[in-house]
N, C-alpha and C positions, 0 to 999 in steps of 0.2 A: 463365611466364618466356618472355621472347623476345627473340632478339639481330638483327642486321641487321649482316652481315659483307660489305664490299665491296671484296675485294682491300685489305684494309687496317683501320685502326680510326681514330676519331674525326669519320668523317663518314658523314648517316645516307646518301646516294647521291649514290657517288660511281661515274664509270667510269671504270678506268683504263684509261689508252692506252700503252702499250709499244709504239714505233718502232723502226726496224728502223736507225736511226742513233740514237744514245749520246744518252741524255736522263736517266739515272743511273747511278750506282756499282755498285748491286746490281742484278742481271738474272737472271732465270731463265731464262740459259743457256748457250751452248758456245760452243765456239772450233773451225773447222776452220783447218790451217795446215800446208802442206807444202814439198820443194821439189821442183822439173821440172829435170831433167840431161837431156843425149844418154849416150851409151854410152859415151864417154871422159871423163863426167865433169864436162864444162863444163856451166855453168846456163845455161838457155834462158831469158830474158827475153821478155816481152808473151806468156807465152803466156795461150791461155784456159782457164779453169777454171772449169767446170759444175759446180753444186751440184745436185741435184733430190733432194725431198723425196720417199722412196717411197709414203708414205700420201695425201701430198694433192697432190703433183705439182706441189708450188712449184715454181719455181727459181731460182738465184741464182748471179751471172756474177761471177766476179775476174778478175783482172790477176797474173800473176808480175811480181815487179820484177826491178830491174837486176841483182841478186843469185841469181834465179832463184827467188827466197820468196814465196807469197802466202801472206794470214792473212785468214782472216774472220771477224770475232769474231758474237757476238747471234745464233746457232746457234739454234733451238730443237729440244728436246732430241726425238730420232728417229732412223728410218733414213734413210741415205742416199746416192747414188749419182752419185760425184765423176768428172768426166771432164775429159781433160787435151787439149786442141788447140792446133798451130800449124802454118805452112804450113811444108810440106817434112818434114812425121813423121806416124808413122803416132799417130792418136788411143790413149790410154790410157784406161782404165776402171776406177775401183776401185770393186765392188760393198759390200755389209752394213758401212756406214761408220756405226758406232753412237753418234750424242753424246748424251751425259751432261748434266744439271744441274750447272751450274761444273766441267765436266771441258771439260779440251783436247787434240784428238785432231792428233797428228800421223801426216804421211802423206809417202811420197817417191815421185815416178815417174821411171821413166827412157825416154825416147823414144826411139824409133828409125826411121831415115831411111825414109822411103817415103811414100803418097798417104794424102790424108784419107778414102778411101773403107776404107783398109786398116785396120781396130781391132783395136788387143790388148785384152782384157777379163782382168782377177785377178777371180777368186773369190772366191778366201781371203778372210776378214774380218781388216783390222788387230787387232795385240796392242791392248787396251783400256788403255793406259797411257798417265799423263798425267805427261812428266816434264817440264811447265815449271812447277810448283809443288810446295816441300815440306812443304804441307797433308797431314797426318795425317789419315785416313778414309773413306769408302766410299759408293759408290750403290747407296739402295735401289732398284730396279729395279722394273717394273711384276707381273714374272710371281713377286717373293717377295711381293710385296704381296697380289696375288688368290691365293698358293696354301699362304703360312704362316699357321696356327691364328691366330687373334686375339681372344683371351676378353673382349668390348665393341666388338668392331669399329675400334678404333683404329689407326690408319696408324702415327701417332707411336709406339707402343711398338714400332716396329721398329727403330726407332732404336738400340734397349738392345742392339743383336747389333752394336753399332760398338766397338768395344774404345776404352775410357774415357769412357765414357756411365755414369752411373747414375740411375734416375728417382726424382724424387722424391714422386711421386703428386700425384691432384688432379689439375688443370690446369693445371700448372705445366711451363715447362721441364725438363729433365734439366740434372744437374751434368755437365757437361765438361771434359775435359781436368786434372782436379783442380779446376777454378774453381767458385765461390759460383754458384749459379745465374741470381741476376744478371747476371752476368757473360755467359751467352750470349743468342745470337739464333735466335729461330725467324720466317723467312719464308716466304709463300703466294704466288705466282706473282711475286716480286722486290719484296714491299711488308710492313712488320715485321706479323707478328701478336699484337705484346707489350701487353697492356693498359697506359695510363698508370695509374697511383696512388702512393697516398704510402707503400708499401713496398717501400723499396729494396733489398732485400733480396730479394726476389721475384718473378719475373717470371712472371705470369701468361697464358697464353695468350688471346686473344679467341673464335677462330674451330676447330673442327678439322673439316675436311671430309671425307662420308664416305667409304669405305676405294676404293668403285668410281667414285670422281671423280677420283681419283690417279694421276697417270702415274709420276711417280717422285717422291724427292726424297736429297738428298746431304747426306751428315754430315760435316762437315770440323771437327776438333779441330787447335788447337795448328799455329802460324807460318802466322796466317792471310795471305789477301794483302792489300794495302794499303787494299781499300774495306771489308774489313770493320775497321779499325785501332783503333773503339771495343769492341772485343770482346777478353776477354783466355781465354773460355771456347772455342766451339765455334757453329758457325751449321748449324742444319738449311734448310737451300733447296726449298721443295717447289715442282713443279708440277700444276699442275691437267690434266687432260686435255683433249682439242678434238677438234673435227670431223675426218672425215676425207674422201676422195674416192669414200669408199663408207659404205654406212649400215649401221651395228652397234648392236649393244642387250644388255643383259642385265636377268636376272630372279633375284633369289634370297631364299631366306626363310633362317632362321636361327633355331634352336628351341635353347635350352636350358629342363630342365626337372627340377623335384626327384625326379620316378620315376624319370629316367633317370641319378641320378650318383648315385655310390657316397657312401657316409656319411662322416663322419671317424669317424678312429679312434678318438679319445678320446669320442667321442659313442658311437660304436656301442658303444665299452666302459663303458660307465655307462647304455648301456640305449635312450637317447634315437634318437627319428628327426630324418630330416636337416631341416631347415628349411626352410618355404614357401616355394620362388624359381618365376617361370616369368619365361622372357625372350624374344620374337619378334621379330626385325630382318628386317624386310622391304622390298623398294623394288626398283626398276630404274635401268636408263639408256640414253639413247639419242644418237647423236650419229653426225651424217652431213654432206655439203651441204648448203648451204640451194638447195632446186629448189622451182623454184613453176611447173607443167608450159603450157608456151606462152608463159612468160612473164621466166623468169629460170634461168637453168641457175649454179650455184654453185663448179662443180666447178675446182677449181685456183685457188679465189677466198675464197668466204666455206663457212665450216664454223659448226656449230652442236653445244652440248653440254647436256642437262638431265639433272640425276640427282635421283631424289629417295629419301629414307630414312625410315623409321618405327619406332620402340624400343617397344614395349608392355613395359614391363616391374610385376610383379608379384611382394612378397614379405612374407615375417611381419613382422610390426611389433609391439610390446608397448612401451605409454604406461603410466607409473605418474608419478600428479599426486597434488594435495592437493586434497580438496572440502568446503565447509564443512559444520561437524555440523550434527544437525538443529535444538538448540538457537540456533546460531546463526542459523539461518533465519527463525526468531521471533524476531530481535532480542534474544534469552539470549546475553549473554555475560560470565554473571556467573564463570565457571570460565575465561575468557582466562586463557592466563598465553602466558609466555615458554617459550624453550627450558630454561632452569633452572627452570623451575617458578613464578616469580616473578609475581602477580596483575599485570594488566594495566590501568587504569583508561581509562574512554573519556567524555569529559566533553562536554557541552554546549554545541556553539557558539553556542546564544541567549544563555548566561547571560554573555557575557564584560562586563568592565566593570573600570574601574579601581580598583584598591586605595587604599580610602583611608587605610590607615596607609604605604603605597609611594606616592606619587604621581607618575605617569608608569610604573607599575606595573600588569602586569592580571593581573586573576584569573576564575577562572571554575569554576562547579560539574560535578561528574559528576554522570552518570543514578545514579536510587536504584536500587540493587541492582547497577549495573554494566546495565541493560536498558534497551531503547530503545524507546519506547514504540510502537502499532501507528499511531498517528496523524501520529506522527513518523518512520516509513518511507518511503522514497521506493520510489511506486508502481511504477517502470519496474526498478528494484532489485526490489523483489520477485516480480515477474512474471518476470524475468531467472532469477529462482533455481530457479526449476521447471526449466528447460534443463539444471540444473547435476546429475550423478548421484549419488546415494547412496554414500560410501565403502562399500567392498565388503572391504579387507586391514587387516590389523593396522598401523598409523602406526606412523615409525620414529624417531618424537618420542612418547611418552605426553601431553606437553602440550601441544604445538601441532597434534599429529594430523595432522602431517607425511607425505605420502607414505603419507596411506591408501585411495589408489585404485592398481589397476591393470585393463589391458583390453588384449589383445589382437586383431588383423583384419588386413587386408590392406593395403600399400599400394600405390599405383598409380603408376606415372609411364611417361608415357606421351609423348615426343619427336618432333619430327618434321627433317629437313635437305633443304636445297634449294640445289644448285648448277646456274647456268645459266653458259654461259661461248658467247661469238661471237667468232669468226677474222675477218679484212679481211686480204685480203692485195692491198693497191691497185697499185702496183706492186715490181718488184723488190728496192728499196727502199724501200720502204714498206709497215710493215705495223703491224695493230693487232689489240688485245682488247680486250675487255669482261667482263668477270667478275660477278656476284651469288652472293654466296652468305648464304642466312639461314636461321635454327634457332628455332622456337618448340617450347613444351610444357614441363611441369613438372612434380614432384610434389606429389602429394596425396594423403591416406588415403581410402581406401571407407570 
């Protein structure tokens, strides 16, 4: 099996570009938005307002209006470190300014008279409250993501700690807010991850990326805002991670294995041991600048993200089929019957021919004895039947000999995930990604 996910579904490569000016409804991102007063209160208009991103040392310039309000929306979600200038005050600073995935952070500064050389710096971190929406729900954050249990390495079952979530397994969305599962959306860097098909009724996921590609993502149930308007459930918003202006990596493996877990209870009370599982999730990541040394320095520009992930997993299996007798092997099948027991007859496709007391009628003979002769066997047919094993259990038909094999081994499946994602930051206003992410591997028995 293999999928080909690219920030989206129904195309096999596609990149998306996300601009840093309004090019759709859903974005996977933030809003900074404050106002600038003096000390008595009045708002200060034209002033300036410095965005800079801590990690990659973007930045990005507003304007207060006549009001004393600037809003910046298309935020991507980080830290960052907003600073307030006009002539005749002294500079304002607010440091660990943390936005969210579709969270809106407000922020207020108040300036006071003196030179630009002279900076008041806040420390404090703002309250993380977003009161210009009353969206019911929560950000999963990067450090629950790398540090809460996740039995298959799934991002999305963090979702279930959002109060009116419930999952419904598989690869399906979760039920929200009370709604049919249909009813909600699940998005990967501002672009739906919903498979089309013709059950309406279910919304299927395409893509799930794996756990150390995730920066964050946001659960919003109930009085969504206006761009998600076709939704009457819940929208999970996820972002992918990016480069940064320094080069990070990780490495981890991930061992579950039947020596090492406790039995069930009801098993261990009737005697039985636990049953064959081993599961190994292994992979890295790495993502920094792009520097190419003499040649292209990256840093505050282009960033770069690869992760990749591998599932070995390994468990009992038991196959009970039906395989034919040995009589029927020889073409005996003079003891055919039915499930009631009832004789079976198997006739002759040379002999057909039409009835001449019916005419427009046909008729045609069975094999004598119900047996097929050996000249009349198809060669590849019986060369095929050696392949086929010997029933080995008691059939759970006496007549059809139904479900007289069983066999027990191992099955394998063994996965692999690959996300690569590229930053452009061209200029101030302008910026772009590029996302790939695809998943090959499948199951199969040993």
């Amino acid at each position: 099996m293999s999928k080909l996910h690219v920030s989206g579904w129904g195309a096999l490569l596609v990149l998306p570009f996300v601009f840093w000016f309004p090019l759709s409804a859903q974005t996977p991102t933030g809003v900074i938005q404050g106002d600038v007063t003096d000390t008595t209160g009045a708002v200060i208009p034209n002033a300036r307002v410095i965005i800079t991103n801590v990690n990659t040392g973007e930045k990005d310039e507003v304007q207060t209006g006549s009001t004393g309000r600037f809003v910046r929306p298309f935020v991507r979600p980080g830290t960052y470190t907003v600073q307030v200038e006009v002539e005749g005050f002294r500079p304002v600073r607010q440091d660990e300014v943390k936005v969210d995935v579709g969270q809106t952070r407000e922020l207020s500064f108040t300036l006071k008279v003196g030179a630009l050389a002279q900076e008041v710096q806040v420390t404090a971190a703002p309250p993380p409250l977003d009161t210009s929406t009353s969206s019911i729900g929560q950000v999963i954050e990067n450090k629950r993501i790398m540090d809460l249990p996740l039995n298959g390495r799934s991002a999305f079952a963090l979702a279930q700690i959002t109060p009116g979530v419930n999952p419904t397994g598989g690869g399906s969305t979760p039920h929200m807010g009370g709604a049919r599962n249909a009813l909600s959306e699940l998005q990967i860097d501002g672009v739906t991850d919903i498979a089309p098909n013709n059950n309406i009724g279910v919304n299927d996921r395409v893509y799930e990326p794996q756990v150390d590609a995730v920066e964050e993502f946001s659960v919003q149930i109930n009085s969504l805002a206006a761009e998600y308007g076709r939704f009457a459930g819940g929208v999970i918003n996820v972002v992918t991670k990016s480069g940064t202006n320094t080069l990070h990596g990780t490495a981890y493996d991930y061992l579950r294995n039947q020596k090492l877990d406790a039995n069930n209870f009801f098993a261990n009370r009737a005697g039985r041991k636990p049953g064959a599982f081993k599961r190994n999730q292994w992979g890295g990541t790495v993502g920094g600048p792009i520097y190419i040394p003499g040649l292209y320095d990256g840093r505050d520009r282009s960033f770069f993200f690869v992760g990749l992930e591998t599932t070995n997993a390994r468990s009992g299996s038991v196959f009970t089929g039906t395989m034919p007798l040995e009589a029927w092997r020889r073409g005996d099948f003079s003891d055919l019957r039915n499930s009631a027991g009832q004789p079976i007859t198997i006739y002759d496709p040379l002999t057909v021919r039409e009835d001449p007391a019916n005419p427009g009628k046909f008729i045609r003979d069975p094999f004598a004895g119900n047996i097929i002769p050996a000249n009349r066997q198809d060669k590849v047919a019986v060369n095929a039947m050696e392949y086929f094993p010997r029933p080995n259990t008691t059939p759970t038909n006496e007549y059809t000999g139904a479900n007289n094999f069983t066999n027990s081994g191992t099955s394998r499946n063994d996965s692999h995930r690959l996300d690569t994602r590229i930053d452009q930051n061209w200029r101030n206003w302008w910026r772009m990604f590029a996302r790939v992410s695809t998943s090959w591997g499948g199951k199969h028995p040993v």
